[in-house]
C-alpha positions in Angstrom: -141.0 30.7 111.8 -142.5 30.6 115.3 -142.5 27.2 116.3 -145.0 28.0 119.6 -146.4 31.1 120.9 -147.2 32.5 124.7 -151.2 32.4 125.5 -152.7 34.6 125.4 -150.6 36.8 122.9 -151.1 39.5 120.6 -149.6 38.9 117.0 -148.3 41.7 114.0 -150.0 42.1 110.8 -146.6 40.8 109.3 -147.0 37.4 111.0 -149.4 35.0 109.6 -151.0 32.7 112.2 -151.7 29.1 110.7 -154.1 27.1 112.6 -154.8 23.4 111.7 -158.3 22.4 110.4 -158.4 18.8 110.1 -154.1 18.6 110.4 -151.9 18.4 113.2 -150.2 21.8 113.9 -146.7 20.0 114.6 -147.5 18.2 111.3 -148.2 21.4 109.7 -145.0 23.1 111.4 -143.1 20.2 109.9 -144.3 20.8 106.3 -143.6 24.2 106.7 -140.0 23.9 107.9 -139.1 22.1 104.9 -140.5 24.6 102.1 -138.6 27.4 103.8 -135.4 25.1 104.2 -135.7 24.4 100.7 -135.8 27.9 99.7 -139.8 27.9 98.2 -140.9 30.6 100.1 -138.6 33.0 98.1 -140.2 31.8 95.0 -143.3 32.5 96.6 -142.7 35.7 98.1 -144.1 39.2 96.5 -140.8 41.0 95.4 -140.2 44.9 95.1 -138.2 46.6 97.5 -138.6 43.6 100.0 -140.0 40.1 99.8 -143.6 39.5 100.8 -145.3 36.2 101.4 -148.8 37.2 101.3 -151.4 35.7 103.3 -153.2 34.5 100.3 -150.4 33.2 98.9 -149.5 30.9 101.5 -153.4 30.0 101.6 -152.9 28.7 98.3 -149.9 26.3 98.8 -150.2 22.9 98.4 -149.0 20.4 100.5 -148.9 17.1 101.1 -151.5 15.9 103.7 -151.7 12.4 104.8 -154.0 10.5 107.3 -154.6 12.6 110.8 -153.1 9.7 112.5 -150.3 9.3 110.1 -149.5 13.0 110.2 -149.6 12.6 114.2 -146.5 10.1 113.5 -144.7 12.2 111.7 -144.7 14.6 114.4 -144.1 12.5 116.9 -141.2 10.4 115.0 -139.9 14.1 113.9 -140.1 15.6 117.6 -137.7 12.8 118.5 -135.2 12.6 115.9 -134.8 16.5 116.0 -134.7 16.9 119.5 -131.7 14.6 119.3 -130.1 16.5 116.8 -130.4 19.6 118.2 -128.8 18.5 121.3 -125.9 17.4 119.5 -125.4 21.1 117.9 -126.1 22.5 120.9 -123.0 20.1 122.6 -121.2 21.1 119.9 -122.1 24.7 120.1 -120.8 24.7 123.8 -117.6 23.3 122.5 -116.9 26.2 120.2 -117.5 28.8 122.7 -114.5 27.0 125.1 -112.5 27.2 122.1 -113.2 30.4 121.6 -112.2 30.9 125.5 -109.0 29.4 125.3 -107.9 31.0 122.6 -108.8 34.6 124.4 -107.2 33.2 127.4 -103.8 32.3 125.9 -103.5 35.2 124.1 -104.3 37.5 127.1 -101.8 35.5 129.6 -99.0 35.5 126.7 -99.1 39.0 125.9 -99.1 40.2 129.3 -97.0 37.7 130.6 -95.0 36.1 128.2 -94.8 32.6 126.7 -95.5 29.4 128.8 -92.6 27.8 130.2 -91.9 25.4 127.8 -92.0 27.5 125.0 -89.7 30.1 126.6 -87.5 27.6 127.3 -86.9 26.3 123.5 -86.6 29.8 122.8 -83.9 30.6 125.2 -86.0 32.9 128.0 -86.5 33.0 130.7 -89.0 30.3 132.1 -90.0 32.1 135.2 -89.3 35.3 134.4 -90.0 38.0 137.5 -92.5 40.4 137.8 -93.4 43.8 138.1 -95.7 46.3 137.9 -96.8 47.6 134.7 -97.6 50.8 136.0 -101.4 50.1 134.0 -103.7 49.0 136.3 -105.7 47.2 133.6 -102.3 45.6 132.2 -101.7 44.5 135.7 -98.2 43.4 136.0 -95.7 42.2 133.4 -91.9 40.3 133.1 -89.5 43.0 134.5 -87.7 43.2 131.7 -90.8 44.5 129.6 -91.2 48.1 128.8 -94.5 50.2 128.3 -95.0 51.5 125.6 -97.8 54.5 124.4 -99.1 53.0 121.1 -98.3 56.3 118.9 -94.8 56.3 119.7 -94.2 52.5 118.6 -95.7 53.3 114.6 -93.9 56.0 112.0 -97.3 56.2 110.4 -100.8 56.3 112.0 -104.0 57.0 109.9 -107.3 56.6 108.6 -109.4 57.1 105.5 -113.0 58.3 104.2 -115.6 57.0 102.3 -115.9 58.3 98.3 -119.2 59.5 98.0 -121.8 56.8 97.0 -123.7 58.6 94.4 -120.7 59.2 92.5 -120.6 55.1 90.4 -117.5 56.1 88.8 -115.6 55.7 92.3 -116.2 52.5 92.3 -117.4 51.0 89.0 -114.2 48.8 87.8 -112.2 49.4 91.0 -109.1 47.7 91.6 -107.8 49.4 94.7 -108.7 47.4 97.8 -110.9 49.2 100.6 -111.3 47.8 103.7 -114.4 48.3 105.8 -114.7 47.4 109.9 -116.9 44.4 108.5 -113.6 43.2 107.1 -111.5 43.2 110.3 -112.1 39.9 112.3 -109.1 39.0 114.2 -107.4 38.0 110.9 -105.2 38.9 107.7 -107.1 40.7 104.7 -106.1 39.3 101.8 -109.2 40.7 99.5 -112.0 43.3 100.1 -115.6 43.2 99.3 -115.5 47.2 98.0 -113.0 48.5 95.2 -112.0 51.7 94.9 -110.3 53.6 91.4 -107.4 55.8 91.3 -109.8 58.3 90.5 -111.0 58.4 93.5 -107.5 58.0 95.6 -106.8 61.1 93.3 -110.2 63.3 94.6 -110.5 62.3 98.2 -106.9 62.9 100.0 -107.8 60.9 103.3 -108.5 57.8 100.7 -104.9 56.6 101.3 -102.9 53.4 100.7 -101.1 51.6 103.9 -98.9 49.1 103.0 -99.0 45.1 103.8 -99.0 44.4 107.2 -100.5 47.8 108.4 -102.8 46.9 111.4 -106.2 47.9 111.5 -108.7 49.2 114.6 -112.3 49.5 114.2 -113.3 53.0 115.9 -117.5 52.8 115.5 -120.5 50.9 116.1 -121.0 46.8 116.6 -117.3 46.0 115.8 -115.6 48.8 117.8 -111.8 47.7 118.9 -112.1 44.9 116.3 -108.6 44.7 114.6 -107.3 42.9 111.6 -104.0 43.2 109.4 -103.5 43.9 105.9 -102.4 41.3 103.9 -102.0 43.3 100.9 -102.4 47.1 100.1 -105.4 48.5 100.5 -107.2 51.8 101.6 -109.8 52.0 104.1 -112.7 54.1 105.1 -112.9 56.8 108.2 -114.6 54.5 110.8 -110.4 52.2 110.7 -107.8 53.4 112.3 -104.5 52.9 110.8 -100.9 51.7 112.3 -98.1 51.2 109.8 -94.5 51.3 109.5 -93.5 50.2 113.2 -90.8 51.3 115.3 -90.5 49.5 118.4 -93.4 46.8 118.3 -94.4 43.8 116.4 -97.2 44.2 114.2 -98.6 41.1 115.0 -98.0 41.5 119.0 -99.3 44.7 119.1 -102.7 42.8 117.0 -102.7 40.6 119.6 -102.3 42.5 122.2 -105.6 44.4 121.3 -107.4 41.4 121.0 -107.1 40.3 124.6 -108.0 44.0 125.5 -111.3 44.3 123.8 -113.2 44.7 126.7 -110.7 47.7 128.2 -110.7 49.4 124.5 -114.9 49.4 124.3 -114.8 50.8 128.4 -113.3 54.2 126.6 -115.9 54.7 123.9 -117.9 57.8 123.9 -121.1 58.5 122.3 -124.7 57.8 122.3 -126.4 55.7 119.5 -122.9 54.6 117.9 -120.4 54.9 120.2 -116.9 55.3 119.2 -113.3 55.7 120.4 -111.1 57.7 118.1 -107.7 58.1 117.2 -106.5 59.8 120.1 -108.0 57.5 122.8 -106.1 54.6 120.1 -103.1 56.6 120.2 -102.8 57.0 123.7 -103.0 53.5 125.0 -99.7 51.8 126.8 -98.8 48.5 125.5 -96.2 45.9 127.1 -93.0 45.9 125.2 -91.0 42.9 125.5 -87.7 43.1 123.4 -88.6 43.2 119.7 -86.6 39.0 119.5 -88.8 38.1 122.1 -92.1 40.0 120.6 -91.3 37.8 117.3 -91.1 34.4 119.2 -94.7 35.4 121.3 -96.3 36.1 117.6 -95.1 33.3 116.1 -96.4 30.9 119.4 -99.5 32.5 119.1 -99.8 32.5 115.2 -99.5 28.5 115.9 -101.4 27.9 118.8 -104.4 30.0 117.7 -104.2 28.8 114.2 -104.7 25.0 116.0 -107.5 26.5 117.9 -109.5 27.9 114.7 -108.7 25.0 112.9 -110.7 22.8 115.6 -113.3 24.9 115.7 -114.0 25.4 112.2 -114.2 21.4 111.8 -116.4 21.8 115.4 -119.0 24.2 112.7 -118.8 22.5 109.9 -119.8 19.5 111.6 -122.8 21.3 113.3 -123.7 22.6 109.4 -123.3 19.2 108.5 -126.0 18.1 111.4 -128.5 21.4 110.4 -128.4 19.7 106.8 -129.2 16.5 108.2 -131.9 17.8 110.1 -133.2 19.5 107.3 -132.9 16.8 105.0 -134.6 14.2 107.8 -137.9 16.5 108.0 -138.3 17.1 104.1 -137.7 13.3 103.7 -140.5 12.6 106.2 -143.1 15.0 105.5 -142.6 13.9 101.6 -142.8 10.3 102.4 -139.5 9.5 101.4 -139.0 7.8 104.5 -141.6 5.7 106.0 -141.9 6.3 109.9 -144.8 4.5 110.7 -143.2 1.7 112.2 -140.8 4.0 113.8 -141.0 3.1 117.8 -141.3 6.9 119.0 -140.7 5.7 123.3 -138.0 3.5 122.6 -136.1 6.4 121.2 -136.7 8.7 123.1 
């Protein structure tokens, strides 16, 4: 819903334009918010390949209509209380997304540089360890001591998979072999799957294979390109995830790290025009720091902790803004119904 609209402007034949005729538009608006909030216009809708709210249909609905000047209260009392709310969320909104900075900043000075001081320090390294140059101009330089690495010679075992055809309901149906999709990879562990597959299909399809726990996982197409995740229980997965089990010389989890604070780098190779991609070799063929495996374990485990701190904060940070959205919700359903009464409400002295 389109709270306001430029003027002049042209409009679609799937928008409906309402228009008050003895009611206040911001009234209306109101009244309108809180039928779609609590799910009626689904009810409503016309349903056969895709909902439809019909212009006569939403004619037809009946609302509740007080006085002009009581619905101009409402408004007014509504205009205030909401703008209030939303700049809460949107304080709390800005608070997630400096979260979400310091955690990409940590990772990518840890990885590339090596745990903070203190942290070193109850680990036995090196505070201050001394520099040098990583020989990658994107790494930049790294602790002396560090190797590079290319990524295909640090895994025994580097893959992918395929999709079983989606006609076929029998590769599917009753499935109890996870398969991962990129959807699934979100800077976390996978410990289920949406999709299923049967053995009959790991049987008929030989790139359908299973990679054991803690395989790590890089999205190679479209929106989540470079996304990686890893598995927290066997599973197989389809062509567009790029497989690294069985390591040799890295962490898992610094190596999953690693990539996250290289994002940016990993999208700068992709190829391609409406999806674009990078693919196994381009994966393959990037260098990676290489501490010495102890002190890749204790940089995992530091950012396991500190990152796990972070996403705890900001999930409390969004379920507090879900709890101020319901509120919201809640406040204008309430006032439009006349659950609350508003019309003592001083509108200035709130605002």
């Amino acid at each position: 819903m389109l709270d306001s609209a430029p003027d002049p402007c042209i409009i679609q034949n799937a928008v409906h334009r309402v228009r008050g005729r003895g009611a206040d538009v911001r009234y209306l608006q109101y009244v309108l918010h809180a039928i779609g909030s609590g799910g009626w216009f689904g009810v409503l809708c016309n349903r056969a390949t895709i909902a439809h709210l019909t212009g006569e249909k939403l004619a037809e609905l009946r609302i509740p209509l007080p006085s002009l000047p009581e619905q101009r209260g409402i408004a007014a009392f509504l205009d205030c209380e909401t703008a209030k709310l939303d700049t809460l969320v949107e304080k709390k909104r800005a608070l997630i997304e400096l979260l979400k900075e310091k955690r990409s900043a940590l990772i990518s000075r840890t990885v590339t540089r090596g745990l903070p001081p203190e942290a070193a320090r109850a680990t036995g390294l090196d505070p201050h360890p001394k520099l040098k140059p990583s020989s990658v101009e994107w790494i930049g330089e790294v602790p002396e001591h560090w190797e590079v690495w290319e990524l295909s010679h640090a895994f025994r075992r580097i893959g992918s998979g395929t999709t079983p055809t989606s006609g076929d309901w029998w590769y599917y149906d009753d499935g109890t072999v996870p398969w991962v999709t990129t959807s699934e990879l979100r800077e976390a562990v996978i410990l289920d799957t949406a999709a299923k597959v049967t053995r009959a299909a790991l049987r008929d399809f030989p790139a359908l294979r299973v990679y054991p726990k803690g395989t790590l996982l890089v999205a190679m197409y479209g929106a989540t390109i470079a996304r990686v995740g890893i598995l927290g229980i066997e599973a197989c997965v389809n062509q567009a995830c790029c497989a690294f089990a069985d390591p040799s010389a890295l962490d898992t989890r610094f190596v999953f790290y690693w990539l996250q604070a290289r994002r940016r780098e990993i999208i700068a190779f992709a190829s391609g025009g409406g999806q674009p991609n990078v693919n196994a070799q381009v994966l393959c063929a990037l260098r990676v720091p290489a501490p010495p495996v102890p002190e890749q374990h204790a940089i995992a485990d530091f950012l396991d902790r500190e990152t796990a701190k972070l996403d705890q904060m900001a999930a409390k940070v969004e379920e507090a803004v879900e709890r101020l959205r319901e509120h919201r919700a809640a406040l204008i359903t309430a006032a439009v119904t006349g659950k609350i009464d508003v019309r003592g409400a001083d509108v200035r002295a709130s605002l």
